[in-house]
Short mmCIF file of the C-alpha atoms (twelve columns), coordinates in Angstrom:
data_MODEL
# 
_entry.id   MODEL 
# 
loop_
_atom_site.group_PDB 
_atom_site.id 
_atom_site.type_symbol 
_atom_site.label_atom_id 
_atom_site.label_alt_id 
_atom_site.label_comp_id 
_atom_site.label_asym_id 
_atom_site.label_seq_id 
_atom_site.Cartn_x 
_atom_site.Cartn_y 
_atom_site.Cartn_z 
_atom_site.pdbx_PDB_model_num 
ATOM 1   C CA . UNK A 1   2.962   -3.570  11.106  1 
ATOM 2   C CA . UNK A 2   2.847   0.059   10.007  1 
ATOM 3   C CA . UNK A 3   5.379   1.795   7.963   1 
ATOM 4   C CA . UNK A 4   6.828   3.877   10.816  1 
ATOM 5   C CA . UNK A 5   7.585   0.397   12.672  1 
ATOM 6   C CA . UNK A 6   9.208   -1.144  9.414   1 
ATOM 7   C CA . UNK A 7   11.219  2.022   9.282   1 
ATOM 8   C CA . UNK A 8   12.380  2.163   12.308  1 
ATOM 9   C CA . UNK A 9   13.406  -1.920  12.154  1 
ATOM 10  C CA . UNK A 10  15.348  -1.005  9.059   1 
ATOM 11  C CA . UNK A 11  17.263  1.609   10.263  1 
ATOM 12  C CA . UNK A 12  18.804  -0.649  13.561  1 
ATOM 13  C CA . UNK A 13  21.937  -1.521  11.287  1 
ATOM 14  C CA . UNK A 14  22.205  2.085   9.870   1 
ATOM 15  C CA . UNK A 15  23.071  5.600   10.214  1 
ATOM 16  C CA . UNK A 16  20.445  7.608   12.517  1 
ATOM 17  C CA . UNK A 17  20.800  10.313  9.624   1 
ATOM 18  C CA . UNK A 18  19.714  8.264   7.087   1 
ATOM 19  C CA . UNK A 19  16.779  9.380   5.373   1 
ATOM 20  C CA . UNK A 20  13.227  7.927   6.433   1 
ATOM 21  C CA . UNK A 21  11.622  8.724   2.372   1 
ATOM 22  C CA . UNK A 22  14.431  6.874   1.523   1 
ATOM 23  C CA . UNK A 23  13.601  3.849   3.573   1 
ATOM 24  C CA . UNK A 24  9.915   3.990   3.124   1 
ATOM 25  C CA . UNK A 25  10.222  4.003   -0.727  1 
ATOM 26  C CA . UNK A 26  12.496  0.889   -0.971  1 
ATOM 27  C CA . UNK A 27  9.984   -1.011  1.804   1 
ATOM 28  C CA . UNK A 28  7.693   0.495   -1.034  1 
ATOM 29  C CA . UNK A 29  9.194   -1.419  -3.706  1 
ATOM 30  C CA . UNK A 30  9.665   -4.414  -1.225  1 
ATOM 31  C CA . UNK A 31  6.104   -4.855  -1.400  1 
ATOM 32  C CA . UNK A 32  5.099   -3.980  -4.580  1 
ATOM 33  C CA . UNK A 33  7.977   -6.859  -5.689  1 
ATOM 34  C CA . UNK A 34  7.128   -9.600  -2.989  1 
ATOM 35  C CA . UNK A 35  3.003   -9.215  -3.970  1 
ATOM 36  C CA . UNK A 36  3.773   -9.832  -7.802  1 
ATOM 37  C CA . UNK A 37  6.109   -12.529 -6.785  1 
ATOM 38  C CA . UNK A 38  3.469   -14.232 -4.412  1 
ATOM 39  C CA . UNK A 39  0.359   -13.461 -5.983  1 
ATOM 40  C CA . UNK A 40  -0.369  -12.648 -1.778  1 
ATOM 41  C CA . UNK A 41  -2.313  -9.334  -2.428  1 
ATOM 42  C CA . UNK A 42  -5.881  -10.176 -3.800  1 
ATOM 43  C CA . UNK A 43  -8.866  -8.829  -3.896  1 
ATOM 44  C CA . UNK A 44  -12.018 -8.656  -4.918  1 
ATOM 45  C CA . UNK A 45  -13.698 -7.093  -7.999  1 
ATOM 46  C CA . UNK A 46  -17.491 -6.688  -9.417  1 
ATOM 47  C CA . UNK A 47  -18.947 -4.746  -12.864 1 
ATOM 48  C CA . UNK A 48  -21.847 -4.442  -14.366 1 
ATOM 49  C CA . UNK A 49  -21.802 -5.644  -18.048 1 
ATOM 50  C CA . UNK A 50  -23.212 -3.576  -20.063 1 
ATOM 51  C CA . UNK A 51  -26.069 -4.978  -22.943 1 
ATOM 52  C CA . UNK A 52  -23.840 -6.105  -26.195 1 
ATOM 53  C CA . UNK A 53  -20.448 -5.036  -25.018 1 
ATOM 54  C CA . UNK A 54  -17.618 -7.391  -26.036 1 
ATOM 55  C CA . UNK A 55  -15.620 -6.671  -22.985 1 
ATOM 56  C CA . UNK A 56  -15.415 -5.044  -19.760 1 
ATOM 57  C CA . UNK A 57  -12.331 -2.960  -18.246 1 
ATOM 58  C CA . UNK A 58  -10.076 -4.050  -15.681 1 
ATOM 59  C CA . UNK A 59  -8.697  -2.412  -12.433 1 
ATOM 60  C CA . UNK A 60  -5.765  -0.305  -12.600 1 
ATOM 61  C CA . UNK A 61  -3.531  -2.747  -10.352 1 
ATOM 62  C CA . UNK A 62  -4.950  -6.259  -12.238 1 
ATOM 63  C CA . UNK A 63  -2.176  -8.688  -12.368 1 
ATOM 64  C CA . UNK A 64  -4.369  -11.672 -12.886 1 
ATOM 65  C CA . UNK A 65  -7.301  -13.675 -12.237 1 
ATOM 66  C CA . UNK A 66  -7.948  -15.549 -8.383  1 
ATOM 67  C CA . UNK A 67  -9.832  -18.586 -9.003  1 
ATOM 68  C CA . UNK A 68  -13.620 -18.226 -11.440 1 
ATOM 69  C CA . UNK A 69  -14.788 -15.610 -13.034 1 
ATOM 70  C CA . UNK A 70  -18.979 -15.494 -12.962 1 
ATOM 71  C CA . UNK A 71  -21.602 -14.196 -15.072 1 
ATOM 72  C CA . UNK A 72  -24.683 -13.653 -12.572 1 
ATOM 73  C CA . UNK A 73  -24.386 -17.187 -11.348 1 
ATOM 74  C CA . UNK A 74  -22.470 -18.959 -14.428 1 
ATOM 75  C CA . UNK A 75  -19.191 -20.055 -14.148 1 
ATOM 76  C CA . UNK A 76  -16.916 -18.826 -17.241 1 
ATOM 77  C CA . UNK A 77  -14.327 -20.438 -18.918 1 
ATOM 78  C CA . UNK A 78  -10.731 -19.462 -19.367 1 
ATOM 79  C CA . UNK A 79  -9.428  -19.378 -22.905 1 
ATOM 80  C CA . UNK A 80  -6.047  -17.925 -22.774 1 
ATOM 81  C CA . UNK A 81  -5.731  -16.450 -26.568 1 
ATOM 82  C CA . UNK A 82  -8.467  -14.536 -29.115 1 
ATOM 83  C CA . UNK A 83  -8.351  -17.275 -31.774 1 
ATOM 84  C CA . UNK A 84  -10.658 -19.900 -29.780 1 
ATOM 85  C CA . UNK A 85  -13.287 -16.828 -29.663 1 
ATOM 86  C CA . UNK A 86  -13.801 -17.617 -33.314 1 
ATOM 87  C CA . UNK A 87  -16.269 -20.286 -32.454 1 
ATOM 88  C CA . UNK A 88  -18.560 -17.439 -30.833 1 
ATOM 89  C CA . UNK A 89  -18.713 -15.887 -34.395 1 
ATOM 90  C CA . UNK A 90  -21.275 -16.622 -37.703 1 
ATOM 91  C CA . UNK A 91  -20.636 -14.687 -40.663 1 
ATOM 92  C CA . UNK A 92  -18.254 -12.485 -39.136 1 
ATOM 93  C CA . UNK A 93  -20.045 -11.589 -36.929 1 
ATOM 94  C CA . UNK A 94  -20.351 -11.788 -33.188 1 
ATOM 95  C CA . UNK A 95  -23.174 -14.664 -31.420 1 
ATOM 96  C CA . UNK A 96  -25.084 -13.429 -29.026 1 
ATOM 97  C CA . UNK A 97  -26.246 -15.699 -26.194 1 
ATOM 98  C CA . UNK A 98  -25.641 -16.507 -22.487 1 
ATOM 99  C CA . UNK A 99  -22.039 -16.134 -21.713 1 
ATOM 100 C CA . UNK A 100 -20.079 -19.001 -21.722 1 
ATOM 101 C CA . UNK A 101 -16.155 -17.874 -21.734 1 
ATOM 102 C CA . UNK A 102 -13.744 -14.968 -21.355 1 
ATOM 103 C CA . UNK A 103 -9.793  -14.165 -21.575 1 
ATOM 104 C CA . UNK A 104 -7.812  -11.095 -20.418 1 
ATOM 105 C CA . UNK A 105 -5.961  -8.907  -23.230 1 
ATOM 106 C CA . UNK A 106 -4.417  -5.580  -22.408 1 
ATOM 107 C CA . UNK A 107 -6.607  -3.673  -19.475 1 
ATOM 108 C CA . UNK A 108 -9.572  -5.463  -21.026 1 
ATOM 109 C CA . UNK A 109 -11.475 -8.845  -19.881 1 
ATOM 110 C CA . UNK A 110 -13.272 -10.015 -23.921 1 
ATOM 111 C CA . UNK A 111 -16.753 -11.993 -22.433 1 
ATOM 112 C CA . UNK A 112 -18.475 -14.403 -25.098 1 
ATOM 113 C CA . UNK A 113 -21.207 -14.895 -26.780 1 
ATOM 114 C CA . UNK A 114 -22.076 -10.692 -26.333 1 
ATOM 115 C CA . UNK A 115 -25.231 -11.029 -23.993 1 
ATOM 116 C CA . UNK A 116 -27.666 -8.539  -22.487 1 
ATOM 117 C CA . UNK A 117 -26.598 -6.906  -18.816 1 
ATOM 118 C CA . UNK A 118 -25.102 -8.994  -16.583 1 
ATOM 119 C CA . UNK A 119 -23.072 -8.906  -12.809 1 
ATOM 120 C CA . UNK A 120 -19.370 -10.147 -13.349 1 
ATOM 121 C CA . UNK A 121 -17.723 -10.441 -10.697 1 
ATOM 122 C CA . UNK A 122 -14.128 -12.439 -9.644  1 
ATOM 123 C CA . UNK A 123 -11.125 -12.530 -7.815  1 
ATOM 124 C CA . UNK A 124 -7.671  -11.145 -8.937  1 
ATOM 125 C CA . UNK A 125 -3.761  -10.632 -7.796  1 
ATOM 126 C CA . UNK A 126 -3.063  -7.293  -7.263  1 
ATOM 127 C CA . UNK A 127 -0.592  -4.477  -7.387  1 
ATOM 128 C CA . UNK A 128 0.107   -1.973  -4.379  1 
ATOM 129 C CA . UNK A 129 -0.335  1.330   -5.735  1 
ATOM 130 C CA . UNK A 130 1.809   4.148   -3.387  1 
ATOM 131 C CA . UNK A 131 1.355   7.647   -4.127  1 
ATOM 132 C CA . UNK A 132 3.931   10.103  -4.359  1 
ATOM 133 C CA . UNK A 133 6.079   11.004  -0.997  1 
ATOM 134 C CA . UNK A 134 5.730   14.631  -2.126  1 
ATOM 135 C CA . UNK A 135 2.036   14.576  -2.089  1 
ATOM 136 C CA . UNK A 136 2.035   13.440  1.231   1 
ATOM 137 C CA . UNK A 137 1.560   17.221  2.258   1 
ATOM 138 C CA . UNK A 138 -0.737  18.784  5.575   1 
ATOM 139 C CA . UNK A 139 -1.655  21.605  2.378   1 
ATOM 140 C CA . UNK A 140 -3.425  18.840  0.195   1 
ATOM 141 C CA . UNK A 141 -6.639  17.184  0.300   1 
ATOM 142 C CA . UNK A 142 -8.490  14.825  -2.118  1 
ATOM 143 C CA . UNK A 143 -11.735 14.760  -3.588  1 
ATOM 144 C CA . UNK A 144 -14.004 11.527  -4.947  1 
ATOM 145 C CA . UNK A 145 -15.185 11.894  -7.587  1 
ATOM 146 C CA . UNK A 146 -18.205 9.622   -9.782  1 
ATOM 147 C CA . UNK A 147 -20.169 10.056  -13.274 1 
ATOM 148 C CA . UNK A 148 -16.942 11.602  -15.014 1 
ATOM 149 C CA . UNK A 149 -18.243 13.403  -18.320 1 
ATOM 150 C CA . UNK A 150 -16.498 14.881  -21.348 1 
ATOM 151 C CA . UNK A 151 -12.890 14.635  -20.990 1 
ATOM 152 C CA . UNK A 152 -10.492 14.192  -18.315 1 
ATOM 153 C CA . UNK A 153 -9.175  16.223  -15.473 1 
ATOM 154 C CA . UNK A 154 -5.750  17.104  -15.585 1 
ATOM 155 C CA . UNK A 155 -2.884  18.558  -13.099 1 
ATOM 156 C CA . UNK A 156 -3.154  21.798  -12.930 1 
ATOM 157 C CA . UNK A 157 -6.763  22.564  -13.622 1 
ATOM 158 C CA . UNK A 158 -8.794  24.930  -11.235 1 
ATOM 159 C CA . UNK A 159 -11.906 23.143  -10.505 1 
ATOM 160 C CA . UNK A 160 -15.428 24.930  -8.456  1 
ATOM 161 C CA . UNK A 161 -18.413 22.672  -7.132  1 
ATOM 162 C CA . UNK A 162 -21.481 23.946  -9.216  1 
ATOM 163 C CA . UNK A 163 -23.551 24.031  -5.861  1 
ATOM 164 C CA . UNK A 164 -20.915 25.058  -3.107  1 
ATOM 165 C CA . UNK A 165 -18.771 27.392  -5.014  1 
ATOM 166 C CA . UNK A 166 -15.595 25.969  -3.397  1 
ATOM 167 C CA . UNK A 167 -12.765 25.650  -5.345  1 
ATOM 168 C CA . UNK A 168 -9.143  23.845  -5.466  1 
ATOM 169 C CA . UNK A 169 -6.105  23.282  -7.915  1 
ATOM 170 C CA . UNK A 170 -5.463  19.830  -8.955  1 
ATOM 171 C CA . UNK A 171 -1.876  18.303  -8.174  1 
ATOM 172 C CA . UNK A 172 -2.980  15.194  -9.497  1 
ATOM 173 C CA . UNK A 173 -5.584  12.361  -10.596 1 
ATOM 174 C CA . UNK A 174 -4.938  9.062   -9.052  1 
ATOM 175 C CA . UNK A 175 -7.204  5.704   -8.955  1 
ATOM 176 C CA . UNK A 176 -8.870  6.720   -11.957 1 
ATOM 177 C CA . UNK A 177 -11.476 3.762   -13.486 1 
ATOM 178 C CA . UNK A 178 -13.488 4.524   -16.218 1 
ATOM 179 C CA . UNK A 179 -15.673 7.577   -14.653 1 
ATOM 180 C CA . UNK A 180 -14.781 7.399   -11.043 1 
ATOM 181 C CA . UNK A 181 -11.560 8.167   -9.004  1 
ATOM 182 C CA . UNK A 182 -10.046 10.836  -6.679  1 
ATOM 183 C CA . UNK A 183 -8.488  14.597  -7.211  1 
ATOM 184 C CA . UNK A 184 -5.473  15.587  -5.106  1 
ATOM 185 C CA . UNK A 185 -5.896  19.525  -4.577  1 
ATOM 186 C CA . UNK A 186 -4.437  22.180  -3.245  1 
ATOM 187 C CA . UNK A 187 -4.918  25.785  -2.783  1 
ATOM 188 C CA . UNK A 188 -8.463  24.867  -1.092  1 
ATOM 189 C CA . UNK A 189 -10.377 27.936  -0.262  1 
ATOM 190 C CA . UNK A 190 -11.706 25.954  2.471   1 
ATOM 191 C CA . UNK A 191 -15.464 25.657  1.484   1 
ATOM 192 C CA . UNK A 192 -16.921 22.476  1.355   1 
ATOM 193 C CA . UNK A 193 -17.387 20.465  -1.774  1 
ATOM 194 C CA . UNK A 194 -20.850 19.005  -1.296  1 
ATOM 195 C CA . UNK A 195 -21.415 15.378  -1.455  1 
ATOM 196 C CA . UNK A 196 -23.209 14.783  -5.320  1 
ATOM 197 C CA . UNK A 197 -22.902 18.139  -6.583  1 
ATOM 198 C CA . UNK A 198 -21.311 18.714  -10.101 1 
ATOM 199 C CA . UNK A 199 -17.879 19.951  -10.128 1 
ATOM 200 C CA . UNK A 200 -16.206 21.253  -13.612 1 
ATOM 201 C CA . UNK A 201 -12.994 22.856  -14.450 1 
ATOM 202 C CA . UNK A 202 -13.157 26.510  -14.151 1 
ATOM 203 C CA . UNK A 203 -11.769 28.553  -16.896 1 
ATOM 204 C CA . UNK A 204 -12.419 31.775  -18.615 1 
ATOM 205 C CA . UNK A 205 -13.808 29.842  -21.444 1 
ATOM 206 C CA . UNK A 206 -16.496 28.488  -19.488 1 
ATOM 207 C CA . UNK A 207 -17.645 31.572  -17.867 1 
ATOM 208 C CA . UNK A 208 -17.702 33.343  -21.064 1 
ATOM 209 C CA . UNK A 209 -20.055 30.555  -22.601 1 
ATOM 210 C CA . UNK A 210 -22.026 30.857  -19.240 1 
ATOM 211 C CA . UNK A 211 -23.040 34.539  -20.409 1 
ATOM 212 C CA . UNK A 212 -24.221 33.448  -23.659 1 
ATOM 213 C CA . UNK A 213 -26.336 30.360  -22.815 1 
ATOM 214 C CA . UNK A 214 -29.446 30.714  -20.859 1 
ATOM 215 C CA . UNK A 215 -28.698 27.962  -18.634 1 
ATOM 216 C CA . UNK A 216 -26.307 25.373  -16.908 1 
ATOM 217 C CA . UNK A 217 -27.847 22.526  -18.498 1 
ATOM 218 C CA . UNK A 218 -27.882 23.941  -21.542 1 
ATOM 219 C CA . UNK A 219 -23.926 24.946  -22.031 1 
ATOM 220 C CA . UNK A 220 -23.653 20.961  -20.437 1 
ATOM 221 C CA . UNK A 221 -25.147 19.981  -23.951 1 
ATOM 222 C CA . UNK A 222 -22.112 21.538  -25.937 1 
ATOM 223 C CA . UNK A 223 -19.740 21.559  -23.333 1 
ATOM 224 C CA . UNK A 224 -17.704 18.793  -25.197 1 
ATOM 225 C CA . UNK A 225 -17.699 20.205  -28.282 1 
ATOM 226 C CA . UNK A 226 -16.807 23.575  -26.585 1 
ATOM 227 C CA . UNK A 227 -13.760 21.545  -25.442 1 
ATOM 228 C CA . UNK A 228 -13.613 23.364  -21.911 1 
ATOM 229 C CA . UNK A 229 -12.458 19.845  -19.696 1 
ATOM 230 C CA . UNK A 230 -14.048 17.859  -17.085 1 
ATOM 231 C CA . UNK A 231 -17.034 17.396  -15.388 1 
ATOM 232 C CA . UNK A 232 -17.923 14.937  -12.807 1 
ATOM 233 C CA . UNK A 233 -20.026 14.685  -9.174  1 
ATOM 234 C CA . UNK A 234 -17.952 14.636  -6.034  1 
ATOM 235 C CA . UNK A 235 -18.740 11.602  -4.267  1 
ATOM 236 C CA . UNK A 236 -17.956 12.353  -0.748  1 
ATOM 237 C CA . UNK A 237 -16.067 15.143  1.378   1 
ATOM 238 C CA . UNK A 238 -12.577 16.027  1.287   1 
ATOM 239 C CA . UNK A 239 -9.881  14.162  2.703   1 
ATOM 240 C CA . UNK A 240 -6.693  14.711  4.703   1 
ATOM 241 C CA . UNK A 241 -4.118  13.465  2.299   1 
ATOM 242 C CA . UNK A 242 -1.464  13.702  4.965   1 
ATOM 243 C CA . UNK A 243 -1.263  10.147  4.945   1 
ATOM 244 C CA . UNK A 244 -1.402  7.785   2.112   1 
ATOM 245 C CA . UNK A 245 -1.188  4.609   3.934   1 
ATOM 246 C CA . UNK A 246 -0.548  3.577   7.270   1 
ATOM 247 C CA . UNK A 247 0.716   0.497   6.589   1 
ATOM 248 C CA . UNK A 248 1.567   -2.397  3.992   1 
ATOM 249 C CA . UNK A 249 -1.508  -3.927  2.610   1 
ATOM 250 C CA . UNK A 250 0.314   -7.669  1.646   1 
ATOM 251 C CA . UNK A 251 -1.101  -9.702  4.689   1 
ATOM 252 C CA . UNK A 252 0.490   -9.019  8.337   1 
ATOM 253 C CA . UNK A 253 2.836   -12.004 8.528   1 
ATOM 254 C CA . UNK A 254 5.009   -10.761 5.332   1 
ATOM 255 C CA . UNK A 255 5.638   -7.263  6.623   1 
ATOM 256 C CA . UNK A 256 9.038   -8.073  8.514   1 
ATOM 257 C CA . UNK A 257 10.475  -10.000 4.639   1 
ATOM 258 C CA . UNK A 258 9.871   -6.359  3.295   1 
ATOM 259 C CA . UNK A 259 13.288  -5.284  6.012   1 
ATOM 260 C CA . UNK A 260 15.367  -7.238  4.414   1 
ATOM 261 C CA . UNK A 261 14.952  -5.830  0.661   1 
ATOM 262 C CA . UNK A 262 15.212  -2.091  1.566   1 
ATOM 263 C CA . UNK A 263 17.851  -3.316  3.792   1 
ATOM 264 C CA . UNK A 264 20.037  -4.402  0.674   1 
ATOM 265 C CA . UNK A 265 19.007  -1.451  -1.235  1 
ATOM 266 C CA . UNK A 266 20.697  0.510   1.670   1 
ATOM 267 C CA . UNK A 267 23.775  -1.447  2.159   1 
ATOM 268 C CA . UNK A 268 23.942  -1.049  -1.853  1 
ATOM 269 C CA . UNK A 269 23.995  2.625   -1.559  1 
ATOM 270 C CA . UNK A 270 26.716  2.291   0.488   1 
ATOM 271 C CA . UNK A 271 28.654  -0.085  -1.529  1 
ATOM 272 C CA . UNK A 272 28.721  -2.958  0.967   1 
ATOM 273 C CA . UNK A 273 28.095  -5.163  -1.978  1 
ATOM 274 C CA . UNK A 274 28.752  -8.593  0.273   1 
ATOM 275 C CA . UNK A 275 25.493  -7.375  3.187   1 
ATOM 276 C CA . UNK A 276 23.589  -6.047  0.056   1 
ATOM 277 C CA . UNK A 277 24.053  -9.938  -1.065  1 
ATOM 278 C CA . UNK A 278 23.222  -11.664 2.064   1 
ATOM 279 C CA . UNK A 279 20.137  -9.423  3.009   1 
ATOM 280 C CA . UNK A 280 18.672  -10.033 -0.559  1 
ATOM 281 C CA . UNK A 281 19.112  -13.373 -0.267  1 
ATOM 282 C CA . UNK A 282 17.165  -13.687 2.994   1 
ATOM 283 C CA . UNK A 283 14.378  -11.829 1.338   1 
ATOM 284 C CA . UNK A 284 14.450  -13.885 -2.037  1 
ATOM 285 C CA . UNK A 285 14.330  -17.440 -0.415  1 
ATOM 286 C CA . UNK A 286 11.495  -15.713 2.020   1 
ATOM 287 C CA . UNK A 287 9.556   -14.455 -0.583  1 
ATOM 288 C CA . UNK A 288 9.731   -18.317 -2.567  1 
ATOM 289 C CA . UNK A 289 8.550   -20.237 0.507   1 
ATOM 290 C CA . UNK A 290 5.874   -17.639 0.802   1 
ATOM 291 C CA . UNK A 291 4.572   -17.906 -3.253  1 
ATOM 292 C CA . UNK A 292 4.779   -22.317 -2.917  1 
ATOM 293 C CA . UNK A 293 3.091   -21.941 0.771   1 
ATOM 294 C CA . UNK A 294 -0.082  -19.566 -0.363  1 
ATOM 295 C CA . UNK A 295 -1.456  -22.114 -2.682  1 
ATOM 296 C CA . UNK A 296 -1.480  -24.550 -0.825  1 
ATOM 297 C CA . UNK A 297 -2.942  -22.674 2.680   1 
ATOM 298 C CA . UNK A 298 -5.130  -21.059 0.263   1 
ATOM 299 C CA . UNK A 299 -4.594  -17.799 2.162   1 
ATOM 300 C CA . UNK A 300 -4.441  -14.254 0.289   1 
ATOM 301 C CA . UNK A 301 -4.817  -12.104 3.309   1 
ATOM 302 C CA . UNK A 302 -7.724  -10.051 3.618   1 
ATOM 303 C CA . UNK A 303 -9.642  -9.376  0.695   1 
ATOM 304 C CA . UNK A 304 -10.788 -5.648  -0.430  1 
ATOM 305 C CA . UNK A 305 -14.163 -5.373  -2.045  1 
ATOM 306 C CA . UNK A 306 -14.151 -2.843  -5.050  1 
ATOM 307 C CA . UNK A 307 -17.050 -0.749  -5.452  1 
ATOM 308 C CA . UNK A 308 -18.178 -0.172  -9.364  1 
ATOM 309 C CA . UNK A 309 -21.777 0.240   -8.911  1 
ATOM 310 C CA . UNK A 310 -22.671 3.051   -7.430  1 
ATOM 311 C CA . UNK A 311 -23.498 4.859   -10.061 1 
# 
């Protein structure tokens, strides 16, 4: 069900005036709360270990692990704490060897013994991630961006494709892993950022260093140490960031439990404590059935396959 129809279900026992941001941000929060209270929203994740790393780095919106984790073709083990690593150390020091078990800490999956490069990939519980109603603007677009270099964009730099010349403000950086994510921009002078070509923030600084060095390449080699921001390829055209999402992305048959949670929220803002009570009940005995049912149907909707190798 999209979010206009959830909306629009909502808003049968309410005002006509009432907001629609409103409503869409508690359906919003509906979902984000029913997927961590399921597990329901999973999918699927792959990255390249690198040669004698400890540990690789886990998606923004990891809640937890979805069955094995694999090494190439090995099967890990689960150890739940640091202390049973200990047996993957001699003198202090890390083994090395074929993988043989991993735990979660932090943002951070710890794989042991340290091995050479190797494909991990596994299933986890996610997050929904929903972007800011007030960058849901006809004015902005967003740019993909790979091979991030340096230091970070930030809101509020002016950034110019090396090759194209174009240039944009960022609002904001959203999605980012490691060196890949997206740039919301505005203030597009309507030139095309070309798919693979560099893009760097432009500042004074930089085109004053441009004068002195004989080349690009060149002022790349100090550019960190010149401390003028970030650098990275675009990966892709620009966007229409009109719309973040068209609907929910918890499976189909839990859209409708999401009506009755921004249904309380709205009887709560208007102090009708006892329908505020009885929709949140609904949802909260819908949303237990639904976490002791998955397991057992084995069903996490459709899966999304995450990209990390295309560098």
């Amino acid at each position: 069900m999209v979010w206009e129809s959830l909306i629009d279900r909502t808003l049968t026992s309410f005002d006509a005036g009432t907001p629609r941001v409103k409503v869409r941000k508690y359906l919003e929060e509906a979902e984000v709360d029913f997927a961590l209270g399921t597990k329901c929203y999973v999918k699927d994740w792959s990255y390249m270990h690198k040669s004698g790393s400890i540990s690789i780095p886990l998606p923004n919106d990891f809640v937890e692990v979805v069955g094995q984790v694999e090494y190439d073709t090995a099967i890990l083990d689960h150890r739940r704490d640091f202390k049973v690593s200990s047996r993957f150390k001699k003198n202090n020091q890390l083994k090395t060897g074929t993988p043989q078990s991993y735990y979660v800490r932090g943002d951070k999956m710890f794989i042991y013994p340290v091995s050479g490069t190797g494909l991990v990939t596994f299933s986890y519980a996610a997050m929904p991630t929903h972007l800011d109603p007030l960058l849901a603007d006809p004015g902005y677009v967003w740019l993909r961006f790979k091979d991030l270099t340096y230091e970070q964009f930030y809101s509020g730099d002016s950034i110019e494709g090396l090759t194209s010349g174009a240039t944009a403000e960022v609002v904001d950086v959203v999605n980012v892993y490691q060196d890949h994510g997206y740039l919301v921009l505005k203030d597009w002078d309507q030139t095309s950022f070309q798919d693979s070509e560099q893009i760097y923030k432009a500042c004074e600084e930089e085109g004053m260093w441009g004068n002195i060095y004989a080349s690009w390449e060149d002022l790349l080699d100090d550019w960190a140490s010149l401390g003028l921001g970030g650098v990275a390829n675009a990966r892709g055209i620009e966007y229409d960031y009109s719309d973040p999402g068209v609907s929910p992305v918890i499976p189909d048959v839990y859209h409708a439990d999401l009506i009755h949670y921004a249904r309380s929220a709205l009887y709560a803002d208007q102090a009708d404590d006892q329908r505020s009570l009885q929709s949140k009940a609904i949802y909260e005995t819908n949303k237990q059935e639904a976490g002791i049912q998955l397991p057992m149907k084995g069903y996490s909707g459709p899966n999304q396959i995450i990209d990390t190798m295309f560098r």
